[in-house]
N, CA, C and O atoms as a MOPAC input file, in Angstrom:
PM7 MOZYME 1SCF
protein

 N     91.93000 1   -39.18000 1    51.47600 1
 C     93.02000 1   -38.53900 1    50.78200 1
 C     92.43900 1   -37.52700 1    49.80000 1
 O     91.42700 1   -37.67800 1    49.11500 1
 N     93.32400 1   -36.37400 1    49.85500 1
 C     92.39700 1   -34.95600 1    48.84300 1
 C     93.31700 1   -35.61400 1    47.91300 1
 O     94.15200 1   -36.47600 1    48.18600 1
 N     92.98100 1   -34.95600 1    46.48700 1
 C     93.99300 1   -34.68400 1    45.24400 1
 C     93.58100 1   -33.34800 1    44.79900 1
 O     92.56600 1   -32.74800 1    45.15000 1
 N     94.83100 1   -32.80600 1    43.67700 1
 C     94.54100 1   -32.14100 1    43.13800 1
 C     95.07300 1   -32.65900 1    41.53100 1
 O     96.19500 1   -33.08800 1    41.26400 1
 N     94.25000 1   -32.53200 1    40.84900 1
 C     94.29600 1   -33.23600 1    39.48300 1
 C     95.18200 1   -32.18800 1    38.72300 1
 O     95.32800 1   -31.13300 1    39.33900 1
 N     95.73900 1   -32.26700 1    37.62700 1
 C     96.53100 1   -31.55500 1    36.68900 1
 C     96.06700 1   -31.64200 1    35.31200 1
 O     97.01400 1   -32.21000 1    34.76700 1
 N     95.12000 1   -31.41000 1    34.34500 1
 C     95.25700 1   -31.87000 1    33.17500 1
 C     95.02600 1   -30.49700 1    31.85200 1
 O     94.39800 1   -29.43900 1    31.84100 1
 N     95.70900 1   -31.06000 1    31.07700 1
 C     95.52500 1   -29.59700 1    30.23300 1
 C     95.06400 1   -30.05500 1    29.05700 1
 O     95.00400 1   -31.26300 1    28.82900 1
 N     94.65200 1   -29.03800 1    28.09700 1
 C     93.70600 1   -29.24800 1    27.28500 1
 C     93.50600 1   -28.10800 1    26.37700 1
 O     93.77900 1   -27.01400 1    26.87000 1
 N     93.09600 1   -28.11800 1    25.17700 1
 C     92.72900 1   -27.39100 1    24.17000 1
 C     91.95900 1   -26.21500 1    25.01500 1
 O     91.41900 1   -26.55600 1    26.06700 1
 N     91.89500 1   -25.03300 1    24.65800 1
 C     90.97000 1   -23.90000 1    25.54000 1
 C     89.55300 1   -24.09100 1    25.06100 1
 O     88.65800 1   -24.24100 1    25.89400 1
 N     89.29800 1   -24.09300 1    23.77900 1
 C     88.34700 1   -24.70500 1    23.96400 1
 C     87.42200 1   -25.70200 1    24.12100 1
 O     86.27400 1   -25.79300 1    23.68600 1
 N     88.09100 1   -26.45700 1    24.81900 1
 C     87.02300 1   -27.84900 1    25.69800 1
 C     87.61800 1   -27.84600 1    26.81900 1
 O     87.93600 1   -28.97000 1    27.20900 1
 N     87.84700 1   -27.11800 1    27.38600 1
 C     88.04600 1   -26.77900 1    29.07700 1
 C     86.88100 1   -27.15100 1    29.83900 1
 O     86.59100 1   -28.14700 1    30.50200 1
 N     86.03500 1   -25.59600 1    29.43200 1
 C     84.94100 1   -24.86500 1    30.29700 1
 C     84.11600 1   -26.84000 1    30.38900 1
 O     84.10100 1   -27.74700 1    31.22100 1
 N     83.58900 1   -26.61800 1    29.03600 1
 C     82.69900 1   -28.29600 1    29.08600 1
 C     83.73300 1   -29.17600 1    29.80800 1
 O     83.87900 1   -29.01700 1    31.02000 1
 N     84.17100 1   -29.73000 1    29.41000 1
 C     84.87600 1   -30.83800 1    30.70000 1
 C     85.30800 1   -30.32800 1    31.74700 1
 O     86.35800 1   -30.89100 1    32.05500 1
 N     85.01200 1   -29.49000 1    32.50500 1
 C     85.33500 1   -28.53300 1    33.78000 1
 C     83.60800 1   -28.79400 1    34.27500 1
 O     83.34600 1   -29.56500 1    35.19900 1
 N     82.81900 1   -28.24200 1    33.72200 1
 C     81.17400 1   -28.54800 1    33.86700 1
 C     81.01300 1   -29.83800 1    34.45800 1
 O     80.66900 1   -30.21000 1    35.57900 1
 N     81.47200 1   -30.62500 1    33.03900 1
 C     80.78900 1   -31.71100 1    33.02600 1
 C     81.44900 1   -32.78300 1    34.43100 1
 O     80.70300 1   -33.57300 1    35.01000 1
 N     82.40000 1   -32.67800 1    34.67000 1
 C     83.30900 1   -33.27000 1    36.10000 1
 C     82.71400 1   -33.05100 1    37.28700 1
 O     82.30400 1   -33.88200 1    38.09600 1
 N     82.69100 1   -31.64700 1    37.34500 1
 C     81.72500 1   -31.24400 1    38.53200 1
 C     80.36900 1   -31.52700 1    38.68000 1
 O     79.88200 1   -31.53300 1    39.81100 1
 N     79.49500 1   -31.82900 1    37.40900 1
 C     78.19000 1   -31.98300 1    37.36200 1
 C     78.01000 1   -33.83100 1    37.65800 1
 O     76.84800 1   -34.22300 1    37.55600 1
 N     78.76300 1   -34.60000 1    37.90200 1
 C     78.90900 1   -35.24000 1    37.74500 1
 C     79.76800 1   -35.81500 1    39.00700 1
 O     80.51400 1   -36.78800 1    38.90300 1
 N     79.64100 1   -35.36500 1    39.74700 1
 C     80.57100 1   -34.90000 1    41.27200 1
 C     81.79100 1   -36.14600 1    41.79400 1
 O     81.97100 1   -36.95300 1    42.70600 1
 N     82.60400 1   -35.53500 1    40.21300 1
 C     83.76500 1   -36.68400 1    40.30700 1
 C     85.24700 1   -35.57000 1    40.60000 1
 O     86.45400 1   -35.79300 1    40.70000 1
 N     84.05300 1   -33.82300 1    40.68800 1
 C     85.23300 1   -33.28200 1    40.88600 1
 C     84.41800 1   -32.38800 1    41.99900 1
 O     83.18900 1   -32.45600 1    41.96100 1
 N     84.94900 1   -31.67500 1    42.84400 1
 C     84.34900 1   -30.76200 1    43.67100 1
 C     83.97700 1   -29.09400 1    43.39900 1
 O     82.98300 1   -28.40800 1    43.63400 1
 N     85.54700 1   -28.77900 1    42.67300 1
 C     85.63200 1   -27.35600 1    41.79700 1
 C     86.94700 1   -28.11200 1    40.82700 1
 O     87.76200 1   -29.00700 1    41.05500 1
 N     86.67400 1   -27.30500 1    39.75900 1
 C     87.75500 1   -27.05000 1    39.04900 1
 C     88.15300 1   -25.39400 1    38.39700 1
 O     87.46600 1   -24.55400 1    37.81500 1
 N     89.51100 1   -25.43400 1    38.79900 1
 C     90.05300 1   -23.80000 1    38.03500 1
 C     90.38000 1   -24.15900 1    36.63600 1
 O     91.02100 1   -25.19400 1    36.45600 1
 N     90.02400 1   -23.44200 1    35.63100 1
 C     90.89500 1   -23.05400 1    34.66900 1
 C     91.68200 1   -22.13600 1    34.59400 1
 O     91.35200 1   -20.95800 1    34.72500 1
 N     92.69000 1   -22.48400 1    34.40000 1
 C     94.08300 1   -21.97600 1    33.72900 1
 C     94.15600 1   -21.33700 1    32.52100 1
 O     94.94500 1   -21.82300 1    31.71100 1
 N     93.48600 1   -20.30000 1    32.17200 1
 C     94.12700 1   -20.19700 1    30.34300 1
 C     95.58600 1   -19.48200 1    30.11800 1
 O     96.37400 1   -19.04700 1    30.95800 1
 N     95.66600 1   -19.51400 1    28.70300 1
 C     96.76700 1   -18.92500 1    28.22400 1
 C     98.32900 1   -19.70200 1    28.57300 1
 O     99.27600 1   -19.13900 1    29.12200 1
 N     98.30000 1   -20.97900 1    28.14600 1
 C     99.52400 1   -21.45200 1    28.81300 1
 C     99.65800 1   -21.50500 1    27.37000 1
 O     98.77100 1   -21.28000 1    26.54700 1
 N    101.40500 1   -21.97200 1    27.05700 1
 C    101.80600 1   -22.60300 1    25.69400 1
 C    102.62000 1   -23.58200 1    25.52400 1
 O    103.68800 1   -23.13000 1    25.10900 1
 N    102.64900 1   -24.81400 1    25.64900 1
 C    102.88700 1   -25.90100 1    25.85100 1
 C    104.22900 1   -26.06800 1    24.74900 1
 O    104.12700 1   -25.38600 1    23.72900 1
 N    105.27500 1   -26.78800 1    24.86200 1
 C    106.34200 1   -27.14800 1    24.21800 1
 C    106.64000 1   -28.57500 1    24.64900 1
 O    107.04300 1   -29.01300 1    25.72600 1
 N    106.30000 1   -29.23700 1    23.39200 1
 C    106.79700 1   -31.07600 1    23.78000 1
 C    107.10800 1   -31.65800 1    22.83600 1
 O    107.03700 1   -31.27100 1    21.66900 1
 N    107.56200 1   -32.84500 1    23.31400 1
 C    107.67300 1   -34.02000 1    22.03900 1
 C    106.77600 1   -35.16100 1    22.08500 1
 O    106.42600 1   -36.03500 1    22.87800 1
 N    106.45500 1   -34.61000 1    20.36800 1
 C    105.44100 1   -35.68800 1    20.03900 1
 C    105.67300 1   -36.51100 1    19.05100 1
 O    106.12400 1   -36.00700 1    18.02200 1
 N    105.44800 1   -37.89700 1    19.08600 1
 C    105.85000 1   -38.72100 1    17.43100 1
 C    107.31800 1   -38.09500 1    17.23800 1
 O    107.52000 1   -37.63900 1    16.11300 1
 N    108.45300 1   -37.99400 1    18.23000 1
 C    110.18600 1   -37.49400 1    17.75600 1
 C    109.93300 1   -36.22300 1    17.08200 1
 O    110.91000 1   -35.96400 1    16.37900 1
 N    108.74400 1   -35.03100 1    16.97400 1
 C    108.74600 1   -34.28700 1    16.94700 1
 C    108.99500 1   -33.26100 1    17.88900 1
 O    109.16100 1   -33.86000 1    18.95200 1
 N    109.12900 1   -31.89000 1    18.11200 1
 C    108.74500 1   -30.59600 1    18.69500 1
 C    107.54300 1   -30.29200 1    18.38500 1
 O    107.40700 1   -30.26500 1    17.16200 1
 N    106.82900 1   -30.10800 1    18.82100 1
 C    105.21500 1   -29.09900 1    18.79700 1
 C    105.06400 1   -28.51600 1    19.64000 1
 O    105.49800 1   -28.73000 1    20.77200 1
 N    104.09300 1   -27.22000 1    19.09600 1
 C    103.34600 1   -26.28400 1    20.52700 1
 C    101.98300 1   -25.95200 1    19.71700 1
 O    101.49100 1   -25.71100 1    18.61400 1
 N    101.74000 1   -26.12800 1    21.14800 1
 C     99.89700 1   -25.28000 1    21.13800 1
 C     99.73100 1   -24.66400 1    22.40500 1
 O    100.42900 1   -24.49500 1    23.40500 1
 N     98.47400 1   -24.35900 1    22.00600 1
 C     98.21800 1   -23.17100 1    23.17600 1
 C     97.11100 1   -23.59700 1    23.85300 1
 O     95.99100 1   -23.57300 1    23.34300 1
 N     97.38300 1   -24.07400 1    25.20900 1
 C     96.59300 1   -24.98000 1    26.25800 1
 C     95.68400 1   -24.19600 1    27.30000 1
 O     95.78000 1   -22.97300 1    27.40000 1
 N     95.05300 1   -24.72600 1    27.85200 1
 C     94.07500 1   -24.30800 1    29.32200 1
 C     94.95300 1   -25.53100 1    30.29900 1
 O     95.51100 1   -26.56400 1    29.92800 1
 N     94.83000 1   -25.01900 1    31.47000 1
 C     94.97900 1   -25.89600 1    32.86000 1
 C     93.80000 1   -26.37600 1    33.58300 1
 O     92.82300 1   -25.62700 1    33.57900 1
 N     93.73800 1   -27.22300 1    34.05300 1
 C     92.24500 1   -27.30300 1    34.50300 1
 C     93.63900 1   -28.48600 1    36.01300 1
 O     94.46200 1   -29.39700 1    35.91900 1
 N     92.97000 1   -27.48400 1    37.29700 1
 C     92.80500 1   -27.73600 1    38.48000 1
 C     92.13300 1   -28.12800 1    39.18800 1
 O     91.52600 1   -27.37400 1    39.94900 1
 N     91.98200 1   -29.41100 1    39.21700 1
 C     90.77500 1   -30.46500 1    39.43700 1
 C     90.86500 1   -30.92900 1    40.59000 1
 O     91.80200 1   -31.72300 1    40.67400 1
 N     89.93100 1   -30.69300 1    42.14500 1
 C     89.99300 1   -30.57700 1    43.27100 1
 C     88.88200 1   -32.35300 1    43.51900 1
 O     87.69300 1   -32.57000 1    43.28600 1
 N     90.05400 1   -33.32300 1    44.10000 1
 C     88.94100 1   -34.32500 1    44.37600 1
 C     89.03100 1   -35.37400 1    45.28500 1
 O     89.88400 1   -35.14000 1    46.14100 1
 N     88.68300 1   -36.03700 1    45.36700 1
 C     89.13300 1   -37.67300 1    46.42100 1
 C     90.39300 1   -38.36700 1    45.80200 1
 O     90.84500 1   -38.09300 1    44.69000 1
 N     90.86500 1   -39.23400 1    46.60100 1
 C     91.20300 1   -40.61600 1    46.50400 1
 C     90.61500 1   -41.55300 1    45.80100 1
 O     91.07100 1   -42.29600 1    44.93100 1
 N     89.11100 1   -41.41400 1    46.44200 1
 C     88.34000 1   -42.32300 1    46.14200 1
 C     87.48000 1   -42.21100 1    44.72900 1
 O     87.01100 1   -43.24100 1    44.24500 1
 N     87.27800 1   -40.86600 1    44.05400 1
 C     86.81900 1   -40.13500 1    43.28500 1
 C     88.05500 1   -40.57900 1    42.17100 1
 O     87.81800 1   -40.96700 1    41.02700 1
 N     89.02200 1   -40.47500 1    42.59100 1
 C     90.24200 1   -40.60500 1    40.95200 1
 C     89.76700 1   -41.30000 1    40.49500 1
 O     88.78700 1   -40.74900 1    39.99400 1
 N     89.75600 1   -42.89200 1    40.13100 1
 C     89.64900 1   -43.90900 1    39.19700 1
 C     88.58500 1   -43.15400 1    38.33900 1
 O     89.03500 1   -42.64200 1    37.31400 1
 N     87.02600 1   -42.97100 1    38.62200 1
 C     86.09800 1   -42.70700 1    38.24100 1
 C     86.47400 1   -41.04900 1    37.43500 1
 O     86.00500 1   -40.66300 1    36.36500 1
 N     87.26500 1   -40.43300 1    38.16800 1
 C     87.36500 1   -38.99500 1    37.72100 1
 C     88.67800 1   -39.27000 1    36.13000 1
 O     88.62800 1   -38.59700 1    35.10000 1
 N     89.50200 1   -40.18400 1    36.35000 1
 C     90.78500 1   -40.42900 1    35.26800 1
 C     89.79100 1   -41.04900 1    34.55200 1
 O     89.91400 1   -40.60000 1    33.41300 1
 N     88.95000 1   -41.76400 1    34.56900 1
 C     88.11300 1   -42.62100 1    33.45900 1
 C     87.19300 1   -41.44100 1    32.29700 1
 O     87.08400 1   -41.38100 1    31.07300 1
 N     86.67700 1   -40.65000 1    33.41800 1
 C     85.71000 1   -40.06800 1    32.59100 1
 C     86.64400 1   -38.59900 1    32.12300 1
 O     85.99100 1   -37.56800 1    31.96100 1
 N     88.24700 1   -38.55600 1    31.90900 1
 C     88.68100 1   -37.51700 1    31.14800 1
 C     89.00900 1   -38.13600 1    30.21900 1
 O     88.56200 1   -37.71300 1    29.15300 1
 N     89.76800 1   -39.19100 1    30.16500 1
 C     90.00700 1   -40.10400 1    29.37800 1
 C     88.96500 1   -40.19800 1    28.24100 1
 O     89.30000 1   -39.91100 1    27.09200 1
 N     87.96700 1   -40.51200 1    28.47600 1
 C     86.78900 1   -41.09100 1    27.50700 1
 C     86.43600 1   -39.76300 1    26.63100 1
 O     85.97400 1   -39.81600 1    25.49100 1
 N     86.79000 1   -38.31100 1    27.49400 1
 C     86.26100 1   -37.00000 1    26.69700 1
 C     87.24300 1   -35.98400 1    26.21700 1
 O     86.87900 1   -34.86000 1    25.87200 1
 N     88.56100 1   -36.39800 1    26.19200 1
 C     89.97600 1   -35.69900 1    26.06100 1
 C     89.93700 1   -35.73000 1    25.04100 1
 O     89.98800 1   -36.79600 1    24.42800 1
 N     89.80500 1   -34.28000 1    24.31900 1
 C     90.55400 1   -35.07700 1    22.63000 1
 C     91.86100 1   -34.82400 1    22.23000 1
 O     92.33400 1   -34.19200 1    21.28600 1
 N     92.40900 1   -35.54000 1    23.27700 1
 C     94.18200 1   -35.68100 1    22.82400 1
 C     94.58100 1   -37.57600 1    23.05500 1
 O     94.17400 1   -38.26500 1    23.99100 1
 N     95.18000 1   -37.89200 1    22.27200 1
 C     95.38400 1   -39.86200 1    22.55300 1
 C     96.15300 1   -40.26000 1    23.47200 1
 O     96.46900 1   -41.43300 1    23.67100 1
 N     96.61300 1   -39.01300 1    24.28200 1
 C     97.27200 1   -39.63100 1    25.62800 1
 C     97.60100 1   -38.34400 1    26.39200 1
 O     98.63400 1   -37.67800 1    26.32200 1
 N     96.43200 1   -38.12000 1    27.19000 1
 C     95.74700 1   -37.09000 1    27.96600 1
 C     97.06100 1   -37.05800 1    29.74300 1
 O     97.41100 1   -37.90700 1    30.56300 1
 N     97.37700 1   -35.38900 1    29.50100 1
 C     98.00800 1   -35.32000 1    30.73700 1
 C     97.35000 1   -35.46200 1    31.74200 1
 O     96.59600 1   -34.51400 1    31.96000 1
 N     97.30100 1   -36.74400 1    32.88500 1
 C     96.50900 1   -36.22900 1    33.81900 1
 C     97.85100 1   -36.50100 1    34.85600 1
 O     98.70100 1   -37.36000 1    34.62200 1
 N     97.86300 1   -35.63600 1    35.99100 1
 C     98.64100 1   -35.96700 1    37.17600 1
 C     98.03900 1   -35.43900 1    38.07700 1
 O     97.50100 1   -34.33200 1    38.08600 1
 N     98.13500 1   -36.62300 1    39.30800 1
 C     97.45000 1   -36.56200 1    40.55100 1
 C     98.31600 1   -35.80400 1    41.50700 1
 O     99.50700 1   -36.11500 1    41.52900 1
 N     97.87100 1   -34.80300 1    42.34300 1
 C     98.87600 1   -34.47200 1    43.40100 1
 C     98.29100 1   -34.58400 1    44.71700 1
 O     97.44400 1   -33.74600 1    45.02900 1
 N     98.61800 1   -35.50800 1    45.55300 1
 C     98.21900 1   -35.58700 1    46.83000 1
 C     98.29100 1   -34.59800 1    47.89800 1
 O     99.21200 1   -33.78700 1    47.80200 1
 N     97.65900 1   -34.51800 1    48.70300 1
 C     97.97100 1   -33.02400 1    49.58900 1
 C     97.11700 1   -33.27400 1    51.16300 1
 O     95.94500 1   -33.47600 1    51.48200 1
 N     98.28700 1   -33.14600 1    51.82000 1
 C     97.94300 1   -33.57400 1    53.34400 1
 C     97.36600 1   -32.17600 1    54.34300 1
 O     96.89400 1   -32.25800 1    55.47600 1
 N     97.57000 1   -30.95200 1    53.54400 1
 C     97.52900 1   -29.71900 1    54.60000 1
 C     96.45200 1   -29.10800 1    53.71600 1
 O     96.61200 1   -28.84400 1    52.52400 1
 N     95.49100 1   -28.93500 1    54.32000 1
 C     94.77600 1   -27.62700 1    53.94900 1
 C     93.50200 1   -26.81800 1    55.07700 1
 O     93.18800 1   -27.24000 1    56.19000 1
 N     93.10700 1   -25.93800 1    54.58300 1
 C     91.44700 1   -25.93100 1    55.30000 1
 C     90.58300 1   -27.03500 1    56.26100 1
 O     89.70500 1   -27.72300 1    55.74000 1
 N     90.72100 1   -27.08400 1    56.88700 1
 C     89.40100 1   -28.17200 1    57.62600 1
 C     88.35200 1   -27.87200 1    56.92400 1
 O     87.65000 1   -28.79000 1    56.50100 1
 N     88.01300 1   -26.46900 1    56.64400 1
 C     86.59700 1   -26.20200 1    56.01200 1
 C     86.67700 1   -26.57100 1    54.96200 1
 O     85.64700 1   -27.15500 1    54.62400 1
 N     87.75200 1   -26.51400 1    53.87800 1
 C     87.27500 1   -26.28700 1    52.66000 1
 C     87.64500 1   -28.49400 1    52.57500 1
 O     87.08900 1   -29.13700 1    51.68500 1
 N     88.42800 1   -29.09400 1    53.43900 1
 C     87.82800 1   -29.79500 1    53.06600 1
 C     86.57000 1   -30.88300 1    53.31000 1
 O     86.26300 1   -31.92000 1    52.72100 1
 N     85.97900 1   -30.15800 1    54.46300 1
 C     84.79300 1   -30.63700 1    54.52200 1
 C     83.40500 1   -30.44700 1    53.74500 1
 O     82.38500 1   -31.13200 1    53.80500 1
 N     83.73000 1   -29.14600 1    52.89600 1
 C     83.46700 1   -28.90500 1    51.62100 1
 C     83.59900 1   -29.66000 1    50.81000 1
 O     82.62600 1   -30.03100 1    50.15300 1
 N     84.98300 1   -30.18800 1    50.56100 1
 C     85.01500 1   -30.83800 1    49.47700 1
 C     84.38900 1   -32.34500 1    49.67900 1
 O     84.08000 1   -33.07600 1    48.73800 1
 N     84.28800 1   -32.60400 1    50.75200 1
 C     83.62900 1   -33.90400 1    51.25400 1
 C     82.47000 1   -33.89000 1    50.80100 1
 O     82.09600 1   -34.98200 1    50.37200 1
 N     81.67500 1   -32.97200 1    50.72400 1
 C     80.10000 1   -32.68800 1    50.80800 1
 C     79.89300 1   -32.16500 1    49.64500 1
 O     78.74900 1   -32.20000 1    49.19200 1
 N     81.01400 1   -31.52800 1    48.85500 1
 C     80.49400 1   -31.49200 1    46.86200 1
 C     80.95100 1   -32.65600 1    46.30300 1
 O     80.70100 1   -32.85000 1    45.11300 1
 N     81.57200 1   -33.46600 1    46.92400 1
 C     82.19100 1   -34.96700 1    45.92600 1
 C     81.01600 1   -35.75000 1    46.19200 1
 O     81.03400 1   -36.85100 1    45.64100 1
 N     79.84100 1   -35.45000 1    46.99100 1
 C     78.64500 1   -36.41000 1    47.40400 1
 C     77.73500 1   -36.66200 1    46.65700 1
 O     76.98300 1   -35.69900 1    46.50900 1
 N     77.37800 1   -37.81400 1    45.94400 1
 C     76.54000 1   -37.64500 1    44.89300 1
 C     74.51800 1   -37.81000 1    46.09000 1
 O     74.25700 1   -38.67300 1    46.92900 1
 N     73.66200 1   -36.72000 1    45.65400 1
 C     72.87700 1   -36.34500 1    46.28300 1
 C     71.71000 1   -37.71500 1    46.23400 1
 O     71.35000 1   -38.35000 1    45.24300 1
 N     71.32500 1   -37.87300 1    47.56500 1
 C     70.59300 1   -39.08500 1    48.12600 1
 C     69.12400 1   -38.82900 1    47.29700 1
 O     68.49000 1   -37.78600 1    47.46000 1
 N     68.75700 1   -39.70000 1    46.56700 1
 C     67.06700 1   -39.49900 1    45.67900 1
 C     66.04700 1   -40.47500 1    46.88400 1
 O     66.28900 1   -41.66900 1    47.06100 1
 N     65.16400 1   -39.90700 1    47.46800 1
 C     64.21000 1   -40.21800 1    48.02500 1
 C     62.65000 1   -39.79900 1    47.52400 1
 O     61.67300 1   -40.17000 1    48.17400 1

């Protein structure tokens, strides 16, 4: 099963947790999104800030491990993440993505 992850975030701690996912091959690629401006409720408040998107390309099998380690580096106390499943794409790109989610064999 592919996903595509959803999570947004301060602009600046994108790029690093965009790095660090991929370096770490819990993600395959990720896009950033900048320039979004977020409107929600927080604590029965209204707030806005001004967010990045980060489009996080990965497994099935990769989520648990990939939701754990945003979690642990989000600095928000209850981090958007949403998974979107996706049955159609590329053969190539996802046999690509098969082969960047691979963590590399040490011999």
């Amino acid at each position: 099963m592919s996903l595509v992850v959803l999570v947004t975030l301060p602009p600046e701690r994108a790029h690093d947790l965009a790095r660090t996912l991929v370096a770490e091959h819990l993600a395959g690629c990720v896009n950033i999104v900048p320039g979004l401006h977020s409107v929600y409720r927080w604590h029965g408040e209204v707030a806005e800030d001004p967010e990045s998107l980060l489009l996080i390309k990965t497994s099935g099998e990769k989520y648990p491990d990939l939701e754990a380690r945003i979690k642990a580096l989000h600095p928000y106390e209850v981090p958007e993440i949403i998974a979107l499943q996706y049955d159609r794409a590329l053969p190539e790109f996802q046999s690509w993505l098969r082969e960047a989610l691979s963590t590399p064999q040490r011999g």
